[in-house]
N, C-alpha and C positions, 0 to 999 in steps of 0.2 A: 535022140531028141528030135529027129524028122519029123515034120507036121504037115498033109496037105491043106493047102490053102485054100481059100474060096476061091472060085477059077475068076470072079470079077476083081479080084485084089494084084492080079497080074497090070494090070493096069495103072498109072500116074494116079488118076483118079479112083479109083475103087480102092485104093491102097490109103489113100489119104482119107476114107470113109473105116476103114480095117484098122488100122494101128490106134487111131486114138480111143476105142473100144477097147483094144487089147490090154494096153495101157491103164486105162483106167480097171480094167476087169485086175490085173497083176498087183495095179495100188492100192486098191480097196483090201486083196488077199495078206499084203505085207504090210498096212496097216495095222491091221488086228494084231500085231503082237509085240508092234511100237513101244509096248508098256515093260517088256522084258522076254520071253521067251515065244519065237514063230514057229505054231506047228509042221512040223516037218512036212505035213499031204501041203499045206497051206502057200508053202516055197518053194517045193518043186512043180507045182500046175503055174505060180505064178513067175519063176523061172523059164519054164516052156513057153510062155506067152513070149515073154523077153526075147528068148531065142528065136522066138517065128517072127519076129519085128526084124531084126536083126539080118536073118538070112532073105526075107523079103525085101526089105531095102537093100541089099547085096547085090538081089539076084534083078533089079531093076538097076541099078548101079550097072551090073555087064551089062545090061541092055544099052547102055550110051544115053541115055534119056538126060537130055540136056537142064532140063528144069528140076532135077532129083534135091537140089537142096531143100527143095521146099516141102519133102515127101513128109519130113516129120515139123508139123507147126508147133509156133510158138508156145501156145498152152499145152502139147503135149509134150513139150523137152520141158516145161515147169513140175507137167507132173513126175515123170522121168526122174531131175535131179531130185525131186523129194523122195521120192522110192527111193533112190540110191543113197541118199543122206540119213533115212531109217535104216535101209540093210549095212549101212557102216555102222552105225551105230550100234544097231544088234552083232555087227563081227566083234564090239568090244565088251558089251553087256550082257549077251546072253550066256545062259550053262551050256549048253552045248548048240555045236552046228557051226563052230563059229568060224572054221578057214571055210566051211562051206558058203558060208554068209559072205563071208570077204567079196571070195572068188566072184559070187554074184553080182556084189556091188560094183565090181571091176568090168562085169559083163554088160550091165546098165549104163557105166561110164562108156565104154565101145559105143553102147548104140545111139548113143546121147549125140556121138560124132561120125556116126557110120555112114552118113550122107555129106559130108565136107568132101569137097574137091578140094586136093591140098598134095601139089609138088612133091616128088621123096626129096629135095632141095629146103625146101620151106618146112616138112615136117622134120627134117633134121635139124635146123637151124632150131624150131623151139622143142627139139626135146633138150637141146644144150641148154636153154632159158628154164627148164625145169630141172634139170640137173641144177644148175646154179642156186636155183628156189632151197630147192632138199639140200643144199650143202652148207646155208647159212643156221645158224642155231636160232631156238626160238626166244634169245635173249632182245632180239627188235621189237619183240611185240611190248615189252616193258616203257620203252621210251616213243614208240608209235613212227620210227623212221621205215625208211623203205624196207623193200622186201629186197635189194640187197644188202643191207645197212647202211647204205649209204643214201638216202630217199632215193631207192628205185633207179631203175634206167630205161623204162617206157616200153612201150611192145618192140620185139626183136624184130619182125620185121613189117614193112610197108602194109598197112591193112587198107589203106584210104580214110582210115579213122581221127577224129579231134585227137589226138594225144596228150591234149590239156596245154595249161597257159601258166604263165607266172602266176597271175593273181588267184590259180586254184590253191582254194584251203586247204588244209593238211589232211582232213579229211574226204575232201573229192580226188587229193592225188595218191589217197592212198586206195580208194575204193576202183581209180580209173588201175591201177598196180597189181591190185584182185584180181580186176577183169582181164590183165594181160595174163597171167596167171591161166586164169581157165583158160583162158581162146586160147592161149599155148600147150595147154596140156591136149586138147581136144585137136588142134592139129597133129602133134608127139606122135599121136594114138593111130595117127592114120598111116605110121611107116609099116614098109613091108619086114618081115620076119623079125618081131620084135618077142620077146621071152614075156611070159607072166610075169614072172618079177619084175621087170620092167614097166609092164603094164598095169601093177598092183601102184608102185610108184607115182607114176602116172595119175590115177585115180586117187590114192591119198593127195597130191597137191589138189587137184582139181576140189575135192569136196572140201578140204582146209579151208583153202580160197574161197572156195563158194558160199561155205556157212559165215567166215568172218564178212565177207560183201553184204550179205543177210542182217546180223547184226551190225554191222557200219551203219546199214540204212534205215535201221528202223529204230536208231538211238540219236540217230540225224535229225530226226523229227521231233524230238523231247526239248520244249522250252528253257529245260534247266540249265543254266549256266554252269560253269567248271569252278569248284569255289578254292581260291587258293590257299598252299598250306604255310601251317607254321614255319619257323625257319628251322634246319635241321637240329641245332643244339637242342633248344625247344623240344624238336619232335623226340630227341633219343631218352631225353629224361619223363614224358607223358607216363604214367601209371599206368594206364591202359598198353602200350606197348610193352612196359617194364612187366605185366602182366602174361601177357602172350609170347615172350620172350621166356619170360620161366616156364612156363609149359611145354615149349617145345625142350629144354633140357632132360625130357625123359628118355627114358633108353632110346625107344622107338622114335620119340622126335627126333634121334639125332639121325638115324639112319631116314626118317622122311625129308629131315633138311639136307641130308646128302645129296638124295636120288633128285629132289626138287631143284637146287643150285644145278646137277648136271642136265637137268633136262632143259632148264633155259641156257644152257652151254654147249650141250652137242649138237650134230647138225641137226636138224629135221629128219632126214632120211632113216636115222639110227633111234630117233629118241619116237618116230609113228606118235602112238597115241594109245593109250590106256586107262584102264576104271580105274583103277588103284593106284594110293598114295607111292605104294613103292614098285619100282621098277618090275618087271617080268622075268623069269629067268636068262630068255636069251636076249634080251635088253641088256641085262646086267654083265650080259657075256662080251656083248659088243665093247661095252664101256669100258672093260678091265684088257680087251687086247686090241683095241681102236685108240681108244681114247686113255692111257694111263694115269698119263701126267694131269689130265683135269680130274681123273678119278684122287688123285693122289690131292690132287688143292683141294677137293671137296671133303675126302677123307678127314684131311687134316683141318680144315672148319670145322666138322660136327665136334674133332675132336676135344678142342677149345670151348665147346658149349655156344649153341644159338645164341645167349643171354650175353655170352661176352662177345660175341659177333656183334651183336646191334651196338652195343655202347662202343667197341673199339674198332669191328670192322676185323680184318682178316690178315692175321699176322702171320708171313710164310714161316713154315717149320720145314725141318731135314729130318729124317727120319730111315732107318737103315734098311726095311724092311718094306714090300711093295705090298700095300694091304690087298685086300678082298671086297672084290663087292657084296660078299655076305653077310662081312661081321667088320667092322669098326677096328678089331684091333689092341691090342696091349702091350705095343712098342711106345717107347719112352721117346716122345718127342723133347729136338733141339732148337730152340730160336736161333733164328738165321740171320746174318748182320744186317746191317743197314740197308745197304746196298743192294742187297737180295732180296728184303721184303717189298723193297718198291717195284718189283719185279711184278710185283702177285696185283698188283692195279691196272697193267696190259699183257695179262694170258690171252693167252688164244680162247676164242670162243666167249670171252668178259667184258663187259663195258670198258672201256679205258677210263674210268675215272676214279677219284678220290672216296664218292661215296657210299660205294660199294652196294650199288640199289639193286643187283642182280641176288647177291646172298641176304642184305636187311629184308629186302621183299620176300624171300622164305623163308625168316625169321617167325614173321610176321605171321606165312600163310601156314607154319609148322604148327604155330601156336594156336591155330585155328583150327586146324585138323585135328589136334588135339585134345581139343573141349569142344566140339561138338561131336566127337564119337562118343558112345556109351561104354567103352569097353576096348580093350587091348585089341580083340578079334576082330570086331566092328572097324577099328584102323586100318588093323593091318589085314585084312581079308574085306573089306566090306567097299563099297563106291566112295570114291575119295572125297574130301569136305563133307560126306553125309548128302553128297549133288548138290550143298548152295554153293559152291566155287566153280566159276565157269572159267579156264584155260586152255589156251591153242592146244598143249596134251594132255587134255583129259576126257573123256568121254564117259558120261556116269547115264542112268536111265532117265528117262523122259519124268519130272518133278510134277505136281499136281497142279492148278491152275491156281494163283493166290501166294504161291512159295517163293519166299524170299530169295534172290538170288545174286552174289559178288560177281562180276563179270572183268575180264580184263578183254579190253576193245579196243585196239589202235592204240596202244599207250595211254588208256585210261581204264581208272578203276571205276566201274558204274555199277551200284546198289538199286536194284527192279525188281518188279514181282510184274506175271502178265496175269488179266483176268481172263476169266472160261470164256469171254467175247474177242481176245486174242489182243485187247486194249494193253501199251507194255508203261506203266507208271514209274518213272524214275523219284530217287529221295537222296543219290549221292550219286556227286560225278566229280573226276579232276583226278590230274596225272600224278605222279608221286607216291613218295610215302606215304604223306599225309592223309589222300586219296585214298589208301588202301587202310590204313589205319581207322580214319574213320567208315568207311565199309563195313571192317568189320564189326567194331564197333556197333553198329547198326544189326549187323546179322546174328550176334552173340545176343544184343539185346531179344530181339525177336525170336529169337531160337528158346530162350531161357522163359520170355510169357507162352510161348506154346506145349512146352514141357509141364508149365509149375498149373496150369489153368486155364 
């Protein structure tokens, strides 16, 4: 993948006139297939671009050139993350190419930070900061607390930066948590002999982070207030739930409110990110010899039915037999005493509370996934929600301009459509069930007038 250079690109300056040409020549290539499948000539010329960025800033980097941070500007690390935020997204939606797509996104993350000056001291200290990122589960994203669950613990080390103040909102300390996030991952990146998988790592937080900073910011700007919800009793007996709760009681809902509860349970690092409602194979692989015992509380939820989940919540059972992530199961479960069910409100990787808003919220979202597919296959082989459910793991294709869409954002549920002027209209926002209830609510309606007429 050797390229010669323009002999003026050796240079600070003719380098800084070269890359963002390159750049944009690479974006416009890996554009074109944003919508679902990148022609293979289309990723490999725009790959080569990448790499000659890459090894040119490198081979100026040996040179000592004191002023190199500046080699790649600001408007071309914006374009950069969008390339990389399309070629991850094609690693999870396209038919094929797809570890080769990864790897690339992984390569554009590299270059994104290939001119940081950064310590092996400092670049160690935050790859521990993204270690910790990938080992909390994406159950924080539900209540909108930190990125360790505990609102955050601020950049790991001394940047000279605001770090923020008391009186930030919850959504500037969680967007300034983001940004620790990237800047962390992006120095990680710069230690000596680190492994791809490592460095694949690495770039999932960084674009996690990145895209949720993206939608933090541009939901930040929406007038509508967070409208508060019913009180729970209220909400469990609503029709509208009691509705979407029987639906997810199909076979296939149970096995999607399985895999859903464990994906807001297990760390990040394990549960990545994927199209589909139900896990991957070797996702499913990690779950059953990482993760047992959550595989086991989850098993034994579907087994009770989503429907009696919402109304009573999650009664621990004993069961003699260690199921499978493939199939559910036809072991005779035992209610467990007293003492032991209270057990099942602080598992590991679960909210510690009473209302158990990590499993009713996939009640809720099973019930969804379930009537707005056409069809058994469509579920279980097709982009999850039908792409109006937007979550931390899900990654479905790129939706048409005008398409309604559920979003979970910092611990809120927000109902948007954006227009082909990239204008983003909100119509429901606010934390909760209630919040997601009525989302859907909203999405099932409009799903159902675009169907009928």
């Amino acid at each position: 993948m050797e390229r010669r250079h323009p002999p003026d690109s050796f240079s600070e300056e003719g380098a800084a006139q070269y890359i963002p040409r390159l750049v944009e020549r690479a974006k416009t290539l890996v554009e074109r297939g944003a919508g679902g499948d990148l022609p293979e000539a289309h990723h490999e010329r725009a790959m080569k671009d990448i790499f000659e960025i890459y090894q040119l800033v490198r081979r100026l980097n040996d040179k000592g050139d004191a002023t190199r941070r500046r080699l790649i500007k600001h408007s071309t690390r914006q374009d950069l993350l969008a390339m990389g935020l399309v070629l991850q997204q094609l690693s999870f939606v396209a038919s094929r190419l797809r570890s080769e797509l990864s790897r690339s996104s992984t390569l554009v993350f590299l270059t994104l930070f290939c001119d940081y000056e950064v310590d092996e001291r400092e670049a160690q200290q935050s790859w521990w900061r993204i270690v910790r990122w990938l080992d909390q589960p994406w159950s924080s994203a539900l209540d909108g607390c930190g990125e360790d669950g505990e609102g955050g613990e601020g950049p790991v080390t001394d940047t000279g930066t605001d770090t923020g103040t008391d009186t930030d909102t919850d959504a500037e300390r969680t967007l300034r948590e983001r940004c620790d996030v990237c800047e962390a991952a992006g120095k990680a990146s710069r230690q000596s002999k680190l492994t791809w998988a490592a460095l694949d790592d690495m770039a999932l937080a960084y674009y996690r982070a990145a895209l949720e900073n993206m939608r933090i910011a541009v939901f930040r700007l929406s007038n509508m207030q967070p409208t508060p919800g019913p009180e729970l009793g209220e909400l469990l007996q609503d029709e509208m739930a009691l509705g979407l709760a029987s639906a997810a009681d199909a076979e296939l809902g149970q096995q999607v409110f399985r895999d859903l509860v464990l994906s807001f349970g297990m760390p990040r690092r394990d549960v990545r990110c994927r199209r589909t409602l139900l896990f991957e194979r070797h996702t499913a692989h990690i779950a059953e010899v990482n993760h047992r015992d959550m595989l086991n509380r989850a098993h034994n939820a579907a087994m009770q039915m989503p429907s009696h989940v919402w109304i009573n919540g999650v009664v621990e059972l004993v069961q003699q037999a260690v199921c499978s992530s493939d199939f559910l199961g036809d072991t005779e479960p035992v209610e467990a005493p007293v003492e032991q069910q209270q057990q099942v409100e602080t598992s590991d990787g679960f909210l510690p509370n009473q209302l158990f808003l990590v499993e009713r919220s996939c009640v809720l979202l099973t019930g969804i996934a379930m009537l707005v597919a056409g069809d058994v296959d469509e579920a279980r082989l097709g982009d999850a929600f039908g792409g109006y459910v937007e979550l931390p793991f899900i990654q479905t294709r790129t939706m048409p301009p005008g398409t309604p869409r559920l979003a979970l954002v910092d611990g809120e549920w927000i109902y948007y459509a954006r227009a082909a002027s990239g204008a983003v209209v909100v119509r429901e926002r606010g934390a909760g069930l209630g919040a997601l209830l009525r989302g859907a609510t909203a999405l099932l309606d409009d799903t159902r007038r675009k169907t009928t007429g």
